[in-house]
N, C-alpha and C positions, 0 to 999 in steps of 0.2 A: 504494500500500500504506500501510496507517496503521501511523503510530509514535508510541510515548508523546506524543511533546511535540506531533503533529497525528492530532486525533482529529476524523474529519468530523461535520458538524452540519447538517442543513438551515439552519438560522433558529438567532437569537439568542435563544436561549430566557430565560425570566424566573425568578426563582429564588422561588418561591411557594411554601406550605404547601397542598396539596392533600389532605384526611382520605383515608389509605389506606380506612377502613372507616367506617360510622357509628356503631360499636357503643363508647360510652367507659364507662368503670367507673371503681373507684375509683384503678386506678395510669394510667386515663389522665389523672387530672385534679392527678397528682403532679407535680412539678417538680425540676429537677436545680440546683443552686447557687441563681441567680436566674432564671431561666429565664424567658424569656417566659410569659403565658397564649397559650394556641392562638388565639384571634381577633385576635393583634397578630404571632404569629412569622411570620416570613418575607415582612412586607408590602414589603419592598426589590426590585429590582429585580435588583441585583449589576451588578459591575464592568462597564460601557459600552465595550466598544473598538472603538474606529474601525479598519478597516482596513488604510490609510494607517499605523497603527502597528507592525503586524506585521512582525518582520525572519524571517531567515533560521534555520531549526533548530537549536534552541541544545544540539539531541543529536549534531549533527555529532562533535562535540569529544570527547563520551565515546562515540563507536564509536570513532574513531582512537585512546584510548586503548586502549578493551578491545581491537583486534585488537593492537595494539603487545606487551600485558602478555598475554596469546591465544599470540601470537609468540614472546614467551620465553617463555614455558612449553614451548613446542611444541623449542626449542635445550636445553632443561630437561630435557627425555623423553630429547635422543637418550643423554645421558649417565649413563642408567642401565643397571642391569645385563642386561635384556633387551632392548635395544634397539644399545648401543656393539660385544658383540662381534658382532651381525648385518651390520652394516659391510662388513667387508672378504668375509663369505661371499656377499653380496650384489652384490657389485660384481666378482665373480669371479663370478659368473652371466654378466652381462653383456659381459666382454674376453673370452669365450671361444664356441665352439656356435655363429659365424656370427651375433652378436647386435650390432644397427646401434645407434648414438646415440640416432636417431629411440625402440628400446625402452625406453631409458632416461630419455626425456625421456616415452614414456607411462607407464611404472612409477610416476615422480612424481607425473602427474599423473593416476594412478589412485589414489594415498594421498589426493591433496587431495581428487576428490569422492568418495569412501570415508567422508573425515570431514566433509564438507559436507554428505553427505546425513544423516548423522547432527542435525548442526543441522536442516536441514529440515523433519526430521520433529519436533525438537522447539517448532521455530518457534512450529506453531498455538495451543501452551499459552501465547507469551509476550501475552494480547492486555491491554488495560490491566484489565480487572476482574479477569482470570485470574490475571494476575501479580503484580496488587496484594493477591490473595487469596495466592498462592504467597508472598509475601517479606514479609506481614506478621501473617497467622495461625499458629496456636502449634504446630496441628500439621506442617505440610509445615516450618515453622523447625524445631521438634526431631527435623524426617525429615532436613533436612540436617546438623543438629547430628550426630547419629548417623551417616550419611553421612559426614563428616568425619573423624570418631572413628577408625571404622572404617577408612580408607584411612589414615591417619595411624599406626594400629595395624598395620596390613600391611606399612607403608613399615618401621616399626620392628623388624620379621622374627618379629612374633606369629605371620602364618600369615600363606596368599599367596591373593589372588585369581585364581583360571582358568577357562578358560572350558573347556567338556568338551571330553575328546581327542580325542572322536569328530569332532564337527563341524569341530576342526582339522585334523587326518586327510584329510577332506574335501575342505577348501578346497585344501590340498598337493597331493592328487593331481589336482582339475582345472588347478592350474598346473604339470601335468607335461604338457599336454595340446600346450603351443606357441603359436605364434601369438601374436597378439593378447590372443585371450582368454586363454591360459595366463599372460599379464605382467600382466593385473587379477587375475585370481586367485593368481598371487605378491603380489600388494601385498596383496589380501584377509588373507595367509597371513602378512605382515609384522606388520598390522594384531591378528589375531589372539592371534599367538604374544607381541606385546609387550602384549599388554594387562593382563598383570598391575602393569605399571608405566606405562605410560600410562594404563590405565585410572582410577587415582585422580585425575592433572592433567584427563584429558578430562572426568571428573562432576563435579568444580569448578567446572571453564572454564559449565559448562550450568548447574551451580548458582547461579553467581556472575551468570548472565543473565539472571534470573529478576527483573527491574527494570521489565518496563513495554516495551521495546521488541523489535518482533517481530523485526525484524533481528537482533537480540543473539546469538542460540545460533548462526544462520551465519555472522556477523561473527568468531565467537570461535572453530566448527571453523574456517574458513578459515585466522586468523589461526597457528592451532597446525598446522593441517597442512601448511603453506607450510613453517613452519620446518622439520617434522617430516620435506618431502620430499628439500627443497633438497640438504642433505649426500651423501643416494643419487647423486642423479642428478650431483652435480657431480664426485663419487668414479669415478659408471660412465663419465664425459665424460673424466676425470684421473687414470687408476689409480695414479699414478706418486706423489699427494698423501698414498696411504695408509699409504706409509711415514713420515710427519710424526706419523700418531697415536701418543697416546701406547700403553703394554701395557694389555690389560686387569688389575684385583687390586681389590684391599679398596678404591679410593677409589671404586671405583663404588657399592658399599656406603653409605660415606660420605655421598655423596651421597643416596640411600636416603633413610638415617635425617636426612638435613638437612631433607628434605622431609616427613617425617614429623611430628617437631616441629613446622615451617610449620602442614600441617598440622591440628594440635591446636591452636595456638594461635590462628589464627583460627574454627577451629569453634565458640566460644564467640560468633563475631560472631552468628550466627545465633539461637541462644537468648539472647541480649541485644536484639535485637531482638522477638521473642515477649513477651520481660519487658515491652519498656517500653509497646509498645502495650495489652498487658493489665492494664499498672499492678500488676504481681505484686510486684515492690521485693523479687525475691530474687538478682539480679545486677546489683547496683550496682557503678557506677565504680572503687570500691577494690577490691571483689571479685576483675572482670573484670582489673584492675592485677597482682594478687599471683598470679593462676593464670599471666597473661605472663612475670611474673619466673621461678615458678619453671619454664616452659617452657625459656625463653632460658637460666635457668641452666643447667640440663641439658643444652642441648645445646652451650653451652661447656667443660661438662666434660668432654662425649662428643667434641668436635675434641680436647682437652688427653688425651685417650687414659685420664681417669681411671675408667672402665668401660666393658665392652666389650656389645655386645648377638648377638643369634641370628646375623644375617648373619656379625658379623666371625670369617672364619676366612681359616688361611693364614700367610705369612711376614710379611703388609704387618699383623697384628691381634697377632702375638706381639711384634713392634718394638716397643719403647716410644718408640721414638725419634719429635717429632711433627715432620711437614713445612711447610716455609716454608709454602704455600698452607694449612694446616691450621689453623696458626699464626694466620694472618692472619686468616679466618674465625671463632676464636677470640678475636681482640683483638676483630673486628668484634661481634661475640653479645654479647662481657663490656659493649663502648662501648654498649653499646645498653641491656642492664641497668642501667647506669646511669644514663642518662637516664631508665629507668622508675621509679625510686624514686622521685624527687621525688612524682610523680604523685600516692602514696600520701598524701603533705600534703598535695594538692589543686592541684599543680602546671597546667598547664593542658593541657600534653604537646600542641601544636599540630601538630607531624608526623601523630600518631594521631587529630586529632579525629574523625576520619569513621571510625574500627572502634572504637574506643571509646562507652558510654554519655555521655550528656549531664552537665557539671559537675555539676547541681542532684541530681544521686541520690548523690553523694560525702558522705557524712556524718562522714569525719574528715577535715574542711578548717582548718589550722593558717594556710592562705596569706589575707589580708585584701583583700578587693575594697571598698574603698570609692567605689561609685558613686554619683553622686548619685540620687537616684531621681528621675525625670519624674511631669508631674500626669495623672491620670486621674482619670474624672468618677465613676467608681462600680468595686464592687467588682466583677472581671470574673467571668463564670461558667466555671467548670471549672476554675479556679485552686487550688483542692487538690492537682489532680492534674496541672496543665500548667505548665508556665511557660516564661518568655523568656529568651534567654542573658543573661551580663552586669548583672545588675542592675534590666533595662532590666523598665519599667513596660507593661503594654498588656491586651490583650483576645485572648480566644479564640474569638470568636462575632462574627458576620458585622455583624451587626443592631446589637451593643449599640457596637460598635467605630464604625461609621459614626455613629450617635448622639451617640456623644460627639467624635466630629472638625466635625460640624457646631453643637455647642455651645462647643469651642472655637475653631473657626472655623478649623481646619488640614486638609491633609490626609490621606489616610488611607493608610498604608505597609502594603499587604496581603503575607505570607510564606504561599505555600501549600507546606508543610514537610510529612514525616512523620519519624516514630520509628525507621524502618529507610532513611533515607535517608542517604546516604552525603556524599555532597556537600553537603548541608546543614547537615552539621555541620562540615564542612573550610569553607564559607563564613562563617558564624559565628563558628568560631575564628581566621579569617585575615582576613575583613575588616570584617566586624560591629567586629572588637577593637579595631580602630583608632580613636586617639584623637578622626580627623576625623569620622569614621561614627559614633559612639556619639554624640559630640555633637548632631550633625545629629539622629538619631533619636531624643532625649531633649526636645530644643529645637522643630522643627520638625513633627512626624507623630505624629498617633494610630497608634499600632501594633497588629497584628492576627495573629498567627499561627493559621493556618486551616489543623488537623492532618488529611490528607488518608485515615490509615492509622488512626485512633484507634478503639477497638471497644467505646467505651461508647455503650450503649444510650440511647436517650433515651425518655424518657413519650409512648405511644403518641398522646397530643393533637400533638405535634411532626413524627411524620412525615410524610410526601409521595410521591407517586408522583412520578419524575420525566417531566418533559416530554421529556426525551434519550431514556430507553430504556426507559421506562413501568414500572421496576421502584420498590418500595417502600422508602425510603432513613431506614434506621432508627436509623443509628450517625452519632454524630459526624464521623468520616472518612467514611462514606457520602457524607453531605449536602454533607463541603466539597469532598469529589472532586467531586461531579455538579454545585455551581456551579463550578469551574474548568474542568469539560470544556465544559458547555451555553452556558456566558456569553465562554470566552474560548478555549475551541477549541483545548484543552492538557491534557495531562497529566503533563507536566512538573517536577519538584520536584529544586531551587529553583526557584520561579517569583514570581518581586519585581512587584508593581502597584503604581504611584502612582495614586489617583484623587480627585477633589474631591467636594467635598458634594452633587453632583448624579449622582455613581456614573460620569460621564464618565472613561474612564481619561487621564491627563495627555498620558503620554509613551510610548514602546515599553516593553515589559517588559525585564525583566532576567532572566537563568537564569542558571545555573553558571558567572562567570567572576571569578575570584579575582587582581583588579584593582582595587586601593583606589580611584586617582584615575579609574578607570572608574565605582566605583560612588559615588566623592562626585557625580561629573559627573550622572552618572542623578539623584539625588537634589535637587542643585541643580536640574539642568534642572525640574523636577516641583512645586517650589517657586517656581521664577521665574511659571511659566507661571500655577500658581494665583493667585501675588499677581497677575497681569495680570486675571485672568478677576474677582475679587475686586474690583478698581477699575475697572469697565467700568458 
């Protein structure tokens, strides 16, 4: 099965300007920054790898996260208000009517593929063109934005998500029916009745999978339904446990609206995303900064009990009195607002790099970066609208970038990055920053960052049919996706290439791991090997 970071390829294809049509006019013979003319773009080969160089899938790491973070969510769900008092009436189903361990141990494991088939079927959308169209174009971004909103407004007791009665109805009465099949259709009926509050965590969890890998949406039901079964069945295995919980009241609530806030305040990730790849420069960094605060503040005020919303009713909503756990949740939301102010000066907020916009859109920056800046041989093209973290000096274009590493005789540091990528920007903030690694790539590499999501158009003299999948590659991110998949048999971002002036790639690649003296060592090695190849 292919996944983001192996995408099959017959052959090594060559990264060539191929005229989609013959027909050019006058905005084909326009140019974007400095732009090649058509008879010189694309005469490169692209990145050579051997091999011999290839390791082992560097998407392993982030499925094990997302089921982990899948996972809690899924321990997240049982604690709200349609799902915590089902508990005990649930497991009093099963200590009673002649009902064996073995039912409880299928009821569980009728939730898990319940919600795995759920993934499944969402699976076929995640494939890399599909995906990279879902998590970096403006509309399916502000469908999730809206998406977001919405559950996040629900959680906060504006009005509730359900699904009609009828078909719940339904599902109850064929789990009256016995058997086997009666215990899949109680979980059916579990499944159903709590989805006004599950349902927000479960279109996150599919939202948030929506990256490139096809595995993603069942890694992530899996991961939620696991936790989401465990509790049942260890309760129907231990009735004797269920007097440990706590009563049901208002903190189920509580919970609610915690997660509601949650949230709103990452819904903004996704239209901050659509921003930046469209270049629209209407939700910058400080922007995106001051809608978190006043998030976070709010919902410290809302643990400190200083207003109440639709859900809280009851004796636990007229107390004023607030609770240790309440409390502490509270200290936690206020420590946290305050580490988001700096940001506002231009902080660098390094926990958030990866949901936050990139430094360079921050336009009230009071904090001083004095880098030194690195040489480059000419002005790169797209640099109006692209740039590289930190200071740091380089290119955005495939061609002009290898160009100038073999006029200064270095070699070439390829980043294939996008704008909605997550870990590209937690890699940047955490080990780009370092003082050894900025050196190194200011000193030693032309730098290249080749934006794989970017959706400017380029003068129909530049594009290409590719040789991968015969389709007409018309965008910037087009073009740099189709040489990372054709030349190097990846879709992957981060994806770090060292290669020399002959496009041979040095050393193995680098992906996603946030390892300084990992990633001086790559760097080193990449540079030892060229000076060798250099003196030969």
């Amino acid at each position: 099965m292919k996944t983001e970071a192996q995408v099959s390829s017959p052959e090594p294809a060559t990264f060539e300007a191929i005229p989609a049509t013959t027909k050019v006019d006058s905005a084909a013979n326009a140019t974007v920054g400095n732009a090649s003319p058509a008879k010189t773009y694309g005469k490169n080969k692209g990145p050579q790898l051997d091999p011999s160089l290839i390791k082992d899938d560097p998407s392993k790491n982030s499925f094990l996260g997302f089921f982990l973070l899948s996972f809690v969510a899924g321990l997240v769900a049982l604690l709200t208000p349609c799902v915590f008092p089902m508990m005990p009436m649930t497991v009093s189903f099963f200590t009673g009517g002649g009902k064996t361990k073995m039912h409880a141990i299928v009821y569980g494991l009728s939730i898990v593929a319940i919600y795995t088939v759920i993934g499944l079927a969402v699976a076929p959308l995640m494939g890399p063109e599909t995906a990279n169209h879902l998590s970096t174009e403006w509309l399916p971004n502000i469908i999730f934005f809206a998406v977001f909103i919405v559950f996040g407004l629900s959680f906060l007791g504006l009005f509730e998500i359900t699904l009609p009665g009828t078909f719940i109805n339904k599902m109850d009465q064929k789990s009256e029916k016995g058997g086997w099949v009666g215990i899949f259709f109680m979980a059916f009926t579990l499944v159903l009745v709590s989805f006004s509050c599950t349902g927000p965590l479960v279109g996150s969890i599919l939202v948030s999978s929506a990256g490139g890998e096809v595995l993603k949406p069942v890694i992530g039901m899996a991961g939620f339904s696991l936790a989401f079964a465990i509790p049942f069945t260890l309760f129907a295995f231990f009735p004797g446990w269920l007097s440990t919980l706590p009563k049901s009241g208002g903190w189920l609530n509580a919970v609610k609206v915690v997660l509601g806030f949650i949230e709103i305040g990452l819904a903004f990730k996704f239209l901050s995303i659509a921003d930046q790849a469209f270049h629209w420069r209407i939700l910058d960094r400080e922007v995106n900064i001051a809608i978190w605060i006043v998030v976070i503040a709010l919902l410290g005020l809302y643990l400190m009990k200083a207003f109440r919303l639709p859900g809280d009713t009851g004796k636990d909503a007229e107390d004023k009195r607030v609770s240790v756990p309440r409390l502490v949740l509270a200290m936690a939301s206020f420590t946290f607002l305050v580490y988001l102010i700096p940001g506002m000066w231009g902080a660098p907020l390094k926990a958030l790099a990866g949901y936050l916009p990139p430094l360079y859109t921050h336009d009230f920056d009071l904090i001083s970066r004095n880098t030194p800046a690195n040489q480059i041989c000419d002005e790169p093209k797209y640099a109006e609208f692209l740039h590289l973290p930190h200071g740091l000096q380089g290119y955005f274009d495939y061609d002009q970038a290898l160009a100038c590493a073999r006029q200064q005789k270095k070699p070439l540091f390829i980043d294939f990055t996008g704008h909605g990528c997550t870990n590209c920007r937690e890699m940047e903030a955490v080990v780009w920053s370092d003082p050894e690694v900025l050196k190194r790539l200011q000193n030693d590499f032309v730098v290249v960052a080749l934006y794989i999501d970017d959706k400017t158009e380029l003068p129909e003299s530049q594009w290409y049919t590719s040789k991968y999948d015969n389709k007409v590659k018309k965008t910037i991110g087009k073009q740099n996706a189709d040489l990372q998949i054709a030349n190097l048999n990846n879709n992957a971002q981060p994806f770090y290439i060292l290669e020399g002036n002959d496009e041979k790639v040095l050393v193995s690649p680098y992906g996603y791991k946030k390892d300084v003296k990992e990633f001086v060592k790559f760097l080193d090695s990449a540079k030892k090997k060229f000076s060798e190849l250099a003196s030969k």
